[in-house]
C-alpha positions as CSV (number, residue, x, y, z in Angstrom):
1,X,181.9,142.3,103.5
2,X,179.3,141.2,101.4
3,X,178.9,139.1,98.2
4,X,178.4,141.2,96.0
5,X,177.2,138.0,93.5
6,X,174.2,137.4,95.7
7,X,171.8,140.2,95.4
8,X,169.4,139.1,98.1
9,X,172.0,140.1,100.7
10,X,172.5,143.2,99.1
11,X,168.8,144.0,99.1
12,X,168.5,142.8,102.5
13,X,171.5,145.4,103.7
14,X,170.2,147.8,101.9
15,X,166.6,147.4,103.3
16,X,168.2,147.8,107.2
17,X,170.2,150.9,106.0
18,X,166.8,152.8,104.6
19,X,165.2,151.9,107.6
20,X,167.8,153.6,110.0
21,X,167.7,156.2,107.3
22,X,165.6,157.9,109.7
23,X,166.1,160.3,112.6
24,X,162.6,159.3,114.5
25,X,163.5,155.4,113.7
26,X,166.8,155.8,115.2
27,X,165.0,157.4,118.0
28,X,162.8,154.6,118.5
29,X,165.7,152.1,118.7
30,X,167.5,154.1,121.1
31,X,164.7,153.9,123.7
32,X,164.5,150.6,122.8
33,X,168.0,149.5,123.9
34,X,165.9,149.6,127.1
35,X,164.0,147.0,126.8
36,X,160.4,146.4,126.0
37,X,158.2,149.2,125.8
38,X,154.6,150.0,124.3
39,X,153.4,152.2,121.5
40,X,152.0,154.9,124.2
41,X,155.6,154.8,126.0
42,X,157.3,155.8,122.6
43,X,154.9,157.9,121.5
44,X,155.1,160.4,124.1
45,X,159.0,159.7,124.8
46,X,159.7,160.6,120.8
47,X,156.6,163.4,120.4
48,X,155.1,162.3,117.2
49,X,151.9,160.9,116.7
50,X,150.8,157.2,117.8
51,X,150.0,156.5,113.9
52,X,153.6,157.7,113.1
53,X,155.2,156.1,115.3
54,X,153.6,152.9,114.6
55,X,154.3,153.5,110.7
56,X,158.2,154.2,112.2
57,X,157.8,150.5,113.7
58,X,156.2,148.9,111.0
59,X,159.5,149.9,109.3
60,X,162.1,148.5,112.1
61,X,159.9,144.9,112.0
62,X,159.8,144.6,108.2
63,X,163.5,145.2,107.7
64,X,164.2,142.4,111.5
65,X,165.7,145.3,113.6
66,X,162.1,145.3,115.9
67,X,160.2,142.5,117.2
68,X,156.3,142.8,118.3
69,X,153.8,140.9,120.8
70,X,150.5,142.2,121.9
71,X,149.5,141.6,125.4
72,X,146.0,142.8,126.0
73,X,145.0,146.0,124.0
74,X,148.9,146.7,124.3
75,X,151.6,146.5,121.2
76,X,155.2,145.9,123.4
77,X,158.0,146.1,120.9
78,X,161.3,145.6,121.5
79,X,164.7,145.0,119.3
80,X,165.2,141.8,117.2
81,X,168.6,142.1,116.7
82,X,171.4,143.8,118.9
83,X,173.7,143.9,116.9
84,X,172.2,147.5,115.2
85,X,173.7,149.0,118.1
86,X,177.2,147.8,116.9
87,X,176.5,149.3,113.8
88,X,175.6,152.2,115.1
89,X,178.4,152.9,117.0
90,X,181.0,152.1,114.2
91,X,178.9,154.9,112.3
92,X,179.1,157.2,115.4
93,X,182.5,156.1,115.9
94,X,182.9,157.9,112.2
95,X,180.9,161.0,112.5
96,X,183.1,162.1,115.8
97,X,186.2,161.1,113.7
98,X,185.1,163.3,110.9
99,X,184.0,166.2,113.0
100,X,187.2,166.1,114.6
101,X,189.4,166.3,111.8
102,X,186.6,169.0,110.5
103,X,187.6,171.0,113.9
104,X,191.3,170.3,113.3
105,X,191.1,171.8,110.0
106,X,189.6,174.4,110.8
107,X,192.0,175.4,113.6
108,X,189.3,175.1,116.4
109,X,190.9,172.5,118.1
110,X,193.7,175.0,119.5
111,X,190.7,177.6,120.6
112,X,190.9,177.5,124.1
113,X,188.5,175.8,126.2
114,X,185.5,178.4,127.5
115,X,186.3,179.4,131.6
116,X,183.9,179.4,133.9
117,X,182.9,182.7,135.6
118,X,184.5,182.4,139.2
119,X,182.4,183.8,141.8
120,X,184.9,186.0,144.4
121,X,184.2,184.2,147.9
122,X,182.8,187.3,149.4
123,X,179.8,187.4,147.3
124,X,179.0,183.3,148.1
125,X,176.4,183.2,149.6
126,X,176.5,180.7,152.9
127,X,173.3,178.7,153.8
């Protein structure tokens, strides 16, 4: 954990949670993991707007999560540092955990699990 004594780490943690504070950033560094890709390649692959998504960007380099190079007319981005993955699995690792015990509480754990509509072999049709 962190030192709670020096508050340029905290600021710095801090600064990577609020940028993975967002859906369309998380987005971004899912299509990421990848590899390398341009700002036309996310922007179509997310749906938002080339300005967004280069704001989205802007946000990942600033906080060290995204890294940039131009080559040509072309902005290729691509992650800085791995280890947000790691991150966020321990976070999705949590959310499941939750959501189970949400379920279990609930009692819809023990609702059985939907059956698929057999199809009597007469009616199959045989190509």
């Amino acid at each position: 954990m962190i030192d709670l004594s020096q508050d340029y780490m905290i600021q710095q943690v801090a600064g990577r949670f609020q940028a993975l504070a967002d859906e369309n950033r998380l987005r971004l560094l899912i299509l990421l993991q990848a590899g390398e890709q341009n700002v036309s390649r996310l922007t179509e692959a997310v749906g938002l707007r080339q300005a967004s998504v280069s704001k989205h960007l802007a946000v990942l380099r600033q906080a060290g999560l995204v890294t940039s190079r131009r080559d040509g007319t072309q902005m290729l981005y691509r992650v800085a540092d791995a280890s947000v993955y790691q991150m966020c699995q321990v976070v999705c690792d949590g959310v499941r955990k939750r959501l189970r015990e949400h379920s279990q509480a609930a009692g819809l754990d023990s609702a059985p699990e939907p059956t698929r509509r057999r199809t009597p072999r007469s009616s199959r049709s045989h190509k």
